[in-house]
C-alpha positions in Angstrom: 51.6 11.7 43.4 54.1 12.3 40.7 53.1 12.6 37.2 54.7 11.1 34.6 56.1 13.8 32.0 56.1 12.6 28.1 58.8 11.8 26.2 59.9 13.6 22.8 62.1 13.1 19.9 64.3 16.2 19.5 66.6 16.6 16.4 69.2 19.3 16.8 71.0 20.5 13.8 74.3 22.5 12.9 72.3 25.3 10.6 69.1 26.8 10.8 68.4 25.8 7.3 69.2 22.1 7.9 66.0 23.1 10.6 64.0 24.3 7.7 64.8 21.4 5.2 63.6 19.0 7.8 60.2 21.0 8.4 59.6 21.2 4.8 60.7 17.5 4.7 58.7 16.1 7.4 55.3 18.1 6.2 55.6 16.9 2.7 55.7 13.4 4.1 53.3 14.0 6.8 55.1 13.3 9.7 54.3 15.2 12.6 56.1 17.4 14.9 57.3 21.1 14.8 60.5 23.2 15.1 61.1 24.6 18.6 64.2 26.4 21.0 66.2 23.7 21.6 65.8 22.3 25.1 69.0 23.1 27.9 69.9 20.0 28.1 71.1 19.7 24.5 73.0 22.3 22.7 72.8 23.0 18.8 74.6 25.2 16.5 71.9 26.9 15.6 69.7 27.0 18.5 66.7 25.4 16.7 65.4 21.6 16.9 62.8 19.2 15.7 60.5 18.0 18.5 58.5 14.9 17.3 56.7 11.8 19.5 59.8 8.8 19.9 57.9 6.5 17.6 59.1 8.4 14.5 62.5 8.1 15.2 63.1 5.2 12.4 60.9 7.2 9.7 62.7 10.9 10.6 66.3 8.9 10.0 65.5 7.1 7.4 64.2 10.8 5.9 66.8 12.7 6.6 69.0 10.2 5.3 66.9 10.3 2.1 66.8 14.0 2.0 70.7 14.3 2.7 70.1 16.4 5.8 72.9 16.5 8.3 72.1 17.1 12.1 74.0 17.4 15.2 72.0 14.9 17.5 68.8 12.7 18.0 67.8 12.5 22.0 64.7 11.4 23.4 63.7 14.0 26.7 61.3 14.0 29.4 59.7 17.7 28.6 
């Protein structure tokens, strides 16, 4: 039997502190999720991305938007 692996919401980003702005970002809005090594089947300038569940897609846009955060990519991964 195969199990089913869950699917995340990574945001990868050109600078580490464009990483950082979004963490800050997200936990003053209280949206949930959490910086980790960005997974190998993406690639990132810096390395670092925002993992999040796929529901928060239109709320981390619309924030990062807000914020005037640039990233590199939004993907939605099997993990």
């Amino acid at each position: 039997m195969r199990v089913e692996k869950p699917i995340r919401l990574y945001v990868t980003f050109y600078t580490f502190s464009e990483a950082m702005a979004t963490e800050a970002a997200c936990k003053r809005e209280n949206l949930s999720g959490k910086l980790v090594s960005v997974p190998r089947k993406l690639s990132a300038g810096c390395g670092v991305a925002w993992e999040c569940e796929p529901c928060l897609r239109p709320e981390i846009e619309s924030l990062l938007e807000k914020e005037d955060i640039e990233f590199e990519e939004m993907a939605e991964l099997s993990t």
